[in-house]
C-alpha positions in Angstrom: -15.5 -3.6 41.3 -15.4 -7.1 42.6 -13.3 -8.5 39.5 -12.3 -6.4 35.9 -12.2 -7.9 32.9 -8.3 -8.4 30.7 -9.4 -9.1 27.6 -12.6 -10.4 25.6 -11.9 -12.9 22.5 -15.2 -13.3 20.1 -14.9 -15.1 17.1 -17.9 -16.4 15.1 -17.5 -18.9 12.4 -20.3 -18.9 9.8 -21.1 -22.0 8.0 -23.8 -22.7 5.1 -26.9 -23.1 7.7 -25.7 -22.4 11.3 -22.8 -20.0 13.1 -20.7 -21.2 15.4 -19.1 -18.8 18.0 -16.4 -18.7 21.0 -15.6 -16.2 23.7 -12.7 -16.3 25.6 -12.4 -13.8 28.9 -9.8 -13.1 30.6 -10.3 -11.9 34.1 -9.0 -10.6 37.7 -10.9 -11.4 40.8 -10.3 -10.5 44.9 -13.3 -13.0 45.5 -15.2 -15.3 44.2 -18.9 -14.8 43.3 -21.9 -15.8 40.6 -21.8 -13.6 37.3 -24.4 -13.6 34.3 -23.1 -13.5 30.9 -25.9 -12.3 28.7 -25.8 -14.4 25.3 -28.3 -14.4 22.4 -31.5 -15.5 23.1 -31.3 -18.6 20.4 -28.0 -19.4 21.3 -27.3 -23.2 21.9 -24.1 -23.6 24.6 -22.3 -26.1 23.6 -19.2 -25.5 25.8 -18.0 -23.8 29.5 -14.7 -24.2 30.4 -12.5 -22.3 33.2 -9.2 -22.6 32.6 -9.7 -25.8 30.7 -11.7 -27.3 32.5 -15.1 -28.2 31.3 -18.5 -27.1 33.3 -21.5 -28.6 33.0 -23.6 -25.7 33.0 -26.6 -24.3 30.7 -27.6 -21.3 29.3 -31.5 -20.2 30.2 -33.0 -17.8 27.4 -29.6 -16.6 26.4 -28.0 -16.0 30.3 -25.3 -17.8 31.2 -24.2 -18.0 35.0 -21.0 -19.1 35.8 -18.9 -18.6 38.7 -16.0 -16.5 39.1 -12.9 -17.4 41.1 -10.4 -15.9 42.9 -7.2 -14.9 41.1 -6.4 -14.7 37.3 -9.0 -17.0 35.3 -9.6 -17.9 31.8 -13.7 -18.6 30.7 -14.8 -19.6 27.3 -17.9 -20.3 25.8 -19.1 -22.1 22.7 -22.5 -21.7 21.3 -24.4 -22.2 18.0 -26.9 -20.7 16.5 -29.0 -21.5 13.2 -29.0 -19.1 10.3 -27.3 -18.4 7.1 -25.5 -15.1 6.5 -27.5 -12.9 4.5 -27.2 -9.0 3.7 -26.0 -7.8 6.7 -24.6 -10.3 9.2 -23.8 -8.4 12.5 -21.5 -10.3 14.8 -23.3 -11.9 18.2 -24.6 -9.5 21.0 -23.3 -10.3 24.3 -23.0 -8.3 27.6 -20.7 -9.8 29.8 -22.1 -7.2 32.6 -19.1 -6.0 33.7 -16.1 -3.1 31.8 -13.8 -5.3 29.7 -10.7 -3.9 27.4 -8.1 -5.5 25.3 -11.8 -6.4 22.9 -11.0 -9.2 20.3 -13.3 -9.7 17.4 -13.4 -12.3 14.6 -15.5 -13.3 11.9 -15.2 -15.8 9.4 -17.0 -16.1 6.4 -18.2 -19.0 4.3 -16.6 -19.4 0.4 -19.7 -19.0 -0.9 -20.4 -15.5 0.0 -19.0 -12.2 -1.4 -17.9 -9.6 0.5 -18.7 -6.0 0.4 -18.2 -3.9 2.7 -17.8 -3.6 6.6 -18.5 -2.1 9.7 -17.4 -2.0 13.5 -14.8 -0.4 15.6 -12.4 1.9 14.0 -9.2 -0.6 13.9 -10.7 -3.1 11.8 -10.7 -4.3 8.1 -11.1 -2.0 5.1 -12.2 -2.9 1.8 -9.9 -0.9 -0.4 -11.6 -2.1 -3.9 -14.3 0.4 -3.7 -11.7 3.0 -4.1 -9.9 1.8 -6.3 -12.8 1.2 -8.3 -13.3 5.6 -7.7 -10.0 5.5 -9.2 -10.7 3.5 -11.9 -14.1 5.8 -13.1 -11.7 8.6 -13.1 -9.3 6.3 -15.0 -12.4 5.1 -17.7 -13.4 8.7 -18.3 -9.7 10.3 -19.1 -9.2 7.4 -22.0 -12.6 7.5 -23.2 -12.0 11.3 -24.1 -8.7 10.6 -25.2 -10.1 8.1 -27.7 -6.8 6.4 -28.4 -8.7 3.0 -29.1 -12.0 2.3 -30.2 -13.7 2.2 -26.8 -16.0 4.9 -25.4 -15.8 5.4 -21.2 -18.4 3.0 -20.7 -16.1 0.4 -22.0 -13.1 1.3 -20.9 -14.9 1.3 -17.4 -16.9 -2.5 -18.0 -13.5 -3.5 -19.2 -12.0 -2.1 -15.8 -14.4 -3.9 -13.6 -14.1 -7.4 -14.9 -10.5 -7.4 -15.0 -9.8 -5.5 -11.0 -12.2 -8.1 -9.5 -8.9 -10.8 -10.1 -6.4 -9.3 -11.5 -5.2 -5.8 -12.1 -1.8 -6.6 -13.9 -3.6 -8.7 -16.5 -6.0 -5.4 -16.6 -2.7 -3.2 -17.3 -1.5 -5.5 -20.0 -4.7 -5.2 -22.0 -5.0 -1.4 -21.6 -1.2 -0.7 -22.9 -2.0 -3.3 -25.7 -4.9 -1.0 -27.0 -3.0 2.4 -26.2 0.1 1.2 -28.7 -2.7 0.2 -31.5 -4.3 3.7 -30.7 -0.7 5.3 -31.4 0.5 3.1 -34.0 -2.4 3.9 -36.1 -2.2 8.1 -35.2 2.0 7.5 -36.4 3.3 9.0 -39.4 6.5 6.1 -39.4 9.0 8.5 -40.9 11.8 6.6 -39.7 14.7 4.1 -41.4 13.6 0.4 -41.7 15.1 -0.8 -38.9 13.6 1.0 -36.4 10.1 0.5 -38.4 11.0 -3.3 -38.1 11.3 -3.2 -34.0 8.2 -1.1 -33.3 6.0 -3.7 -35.4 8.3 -6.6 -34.0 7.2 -5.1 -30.3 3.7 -4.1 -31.3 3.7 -8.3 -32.4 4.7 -9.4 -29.1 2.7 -6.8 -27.5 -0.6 -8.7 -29.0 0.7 -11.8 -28.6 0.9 -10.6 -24.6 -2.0 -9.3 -24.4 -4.4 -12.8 -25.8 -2.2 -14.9 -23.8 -3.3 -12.5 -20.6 -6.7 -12.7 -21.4 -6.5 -16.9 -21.9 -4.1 -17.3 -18.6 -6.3 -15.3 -16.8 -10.2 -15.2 -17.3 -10.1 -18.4 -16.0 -9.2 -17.2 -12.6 -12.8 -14.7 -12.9 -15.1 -17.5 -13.5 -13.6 -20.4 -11.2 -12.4 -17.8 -8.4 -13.6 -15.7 -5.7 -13.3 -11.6 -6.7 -10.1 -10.0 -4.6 -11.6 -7.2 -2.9 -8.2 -6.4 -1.6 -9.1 -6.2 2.4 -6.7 -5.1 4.7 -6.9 -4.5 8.4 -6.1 -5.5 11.7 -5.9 -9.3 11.7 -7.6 -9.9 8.1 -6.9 -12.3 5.7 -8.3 -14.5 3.2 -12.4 -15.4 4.7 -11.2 -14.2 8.1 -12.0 -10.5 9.0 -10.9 -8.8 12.8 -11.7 -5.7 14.7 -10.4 -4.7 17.7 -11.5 -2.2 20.5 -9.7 -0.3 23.4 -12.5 -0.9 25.8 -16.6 -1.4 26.1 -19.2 -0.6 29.2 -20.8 -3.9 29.3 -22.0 -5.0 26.1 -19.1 -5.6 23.7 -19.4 -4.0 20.4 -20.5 -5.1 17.1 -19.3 -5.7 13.5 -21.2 -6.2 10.7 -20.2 -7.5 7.3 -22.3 -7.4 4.3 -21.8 -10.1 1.4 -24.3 -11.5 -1.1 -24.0 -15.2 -2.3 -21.1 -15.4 -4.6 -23.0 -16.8 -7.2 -24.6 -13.8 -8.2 -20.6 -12.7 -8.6 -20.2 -15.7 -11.1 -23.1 -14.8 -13.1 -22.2 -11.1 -13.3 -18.4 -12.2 -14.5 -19.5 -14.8 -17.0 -21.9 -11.8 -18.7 -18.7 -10.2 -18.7 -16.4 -13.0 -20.1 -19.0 -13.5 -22.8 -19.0 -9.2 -23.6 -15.1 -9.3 -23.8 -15.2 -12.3 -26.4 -17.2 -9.9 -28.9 -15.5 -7.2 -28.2 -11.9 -8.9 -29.1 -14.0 -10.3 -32.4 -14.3 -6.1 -32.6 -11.4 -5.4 -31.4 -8.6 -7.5 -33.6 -9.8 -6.4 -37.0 -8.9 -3.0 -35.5 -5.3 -3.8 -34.6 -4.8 -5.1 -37.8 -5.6 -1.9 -39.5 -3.3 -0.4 -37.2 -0.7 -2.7 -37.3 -0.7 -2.9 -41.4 -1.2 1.1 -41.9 1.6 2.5 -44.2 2.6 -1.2 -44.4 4.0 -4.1 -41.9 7.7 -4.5 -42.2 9.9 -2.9 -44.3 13.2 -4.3 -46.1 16.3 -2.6 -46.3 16.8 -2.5 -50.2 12.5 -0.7 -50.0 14.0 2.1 -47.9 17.6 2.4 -49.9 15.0 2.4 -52.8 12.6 5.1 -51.2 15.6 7.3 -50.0 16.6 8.0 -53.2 13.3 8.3 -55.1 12.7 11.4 -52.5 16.0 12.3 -53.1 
C-alpha cells in the first residue's frame, strides 16, 4: 500500500436538532497522492485541516478528496448533519478506503435523552442496570414469598425499580426498614426491659431513617437523569466510547438506543405518587408492629411482671 493508516478518531456530538462530528486520522505515506474519504451523503463539511492547517476543500455527495503527503500526517474533518437522535442512533458511516487500526469512537449524547442500551465493537460501554435489574426480580420474588412486610412481589419489585433508577442505598434503607417491622411484629419480646427499650429505641430511629431517605431522596428521581450505571472503555457521564483493533475500509459502527427522558419523568412521577399511598398504607402498619405487646417498658413493670410469674 501507498500509505497505512495509525489511528482513526470519530466522535459525534448530538445536539437537540443536528449532530456534529470529527475524525481525526493519523497516517504514514512514501508518496504523496489524491485519496477519497467517503462521508454521509447529507453530511455538511465544515472543516479540513492537515496538520493544523486549514483546507479549503468541499465534500461532493458525501466524498471528500484530499490529498495525502509524504511522511507522518494528521487529517481531520468536521461535518454536520441535521436530525435528532431517536430510537436507534447509529454512529456516522464513513470508509476512509484504505486498512486503518488503533479505531477511536465517541458518542455524546444530549441530556434530554435516556439511555438504554448499546451496541458496537466488543471493548465498548455496558449498561450494567439491566442486570442488576435481573437481580433485583430475583430479589422482589424471595421477599414476596417470605412475606415479612405487607407487600406482595409486584411491590417489592415496583418499589425496586423506582428507587435503582437513582439510588440503591436509599433503596436498601427502605427494605431493612420494612424487614425489622416484619420481624418486630413476628417477636415474642421475652426479654428484660432494657433490652426491650433498645430494640424499640433502634426500630424508632430505624423509621425516622427510613422517611428522611425517602424525603432526601425522591427529589433526586424527579429532577434527575436515571443512573443506568455504564461502564466501559472511555465512558462517563453523556459520553459513551468503543474501540476496535482494526477495520477493512469502512470503520465500524455503534449504535445507542435512548428515548426522550421525559417519558423517564413521567414514568418516575407515577411512581412517586404510588409510593406516597403506599407509606399512607404502610405506617399504620409499623405502628401495629411497633406497639404489639406494648412500646417501652419500665424497670419497676418488669420487677413487677418477674414476680407475678414467679
Amino acid at each position: 500500500d501507498v500509505y497505512k493508516r495509525q489511528s482513526v478518531h470519530l466522535s459525534v456530538t448530538h445536539g437537540n436538532r443536528s449532530s456534529d462530528a470529527s475524525m481525526v486520522l493519523g497516517y504514514r505515506s512514501t508518496r504523496g497522492a489524491q485519496h477519497v474519504l467517503k462521508l454521509p451523503a447529507d453530511a455538511e463539511v465544515t472543516g479540513v485541516s492537515i496538520d493544523d492547517r486549514t483546507q479549503t476543500l468541499r465534500a461532493d455527495n458525501g466524498e471528500l478528496t484530499v490529498p495525502i503527503l509524504p511522511g507522518e500526517h494528521i487529517i481531520q474533518v468536521d461535518w454536520r448533519r441535521s436530525g435528532a437522535m431517536g430510537w436507534q442512533t447509529p454512529t456516522p458511516t464513513v470508509d476512509i478506503g484504505a486498512p486503518s487500526s488503533n479505531i477511536e469512537l465517541a458518542l455524546t449524547r444530549p441530556r434530554d435523552r435516556w439511555l438504554l442500551g448499546t451496541r458496537g465493537p466488543q471493548l465498548g460501554p455496558a449498561v450494567l442496570y439491566w442486570s442488576e435489574l435481573a437481580a433485583l426480580v430475583l430479589f422482589a420474588l424471595v421477599l414476596g414469598r417470605v412475606g415479612l412486610a405487607p407487600l406482595n412481589t409486584w411491590q417489592w419489585l415496583l418499589l425496586g425499580i423506582g428507587f435503582s433508577t437513582f439510588s440503591w442505598p436509599a433503596l436498601g434503607v427502605i427494605v431493612l426498614w420494612l424487614l425489622a417491622y416484619g420481624v418486630r411484629e413476628r417477636w415474642q419480646p421475652d426479654v428484660n426491659w432494657w433490652r426491650f427499650d433498645l430494640i424499640q429505641v433502634a426500630l424508632g430511629g430505624l423509621t425516622v431513617a427510613a422517611l428522611m431517605t425517602v424525603v432526601s431522596t425522591l427529589p433526586m428521581g424527579l429532577l434527575g437523569t436515571p443512573n443506568m450505571h455504564v461502564t466501559g472503555h472511555n465512558s462517563y457521564g453523556n459520553v459513551l466510547g468503543w474501540f476496535a483493533d482494526r477495520s477493512d475500509s469502512v470503520l465500524p459502527v455503534a449504535t445507542v438506543f435512548t428515548v426522550p427522558l421525559w417519558i423517564y419523568k413521567a414514568l418516575i412521577l407515577a411512581w412517586a405518587l404510588w409510593l406516597s399511598f403506599a407509606l399512607v398504607r404502610w405506617l399504620p402498619w409499623v405502628w401495629g408492629a411497633f406497639s404489639k405487646q406494648g412500646y417501652w417498658r419500665s424497670k419497676k413493670a418488669d420487677a413487677l411482671g418477674s414476680t407475678e410469674r414467679e
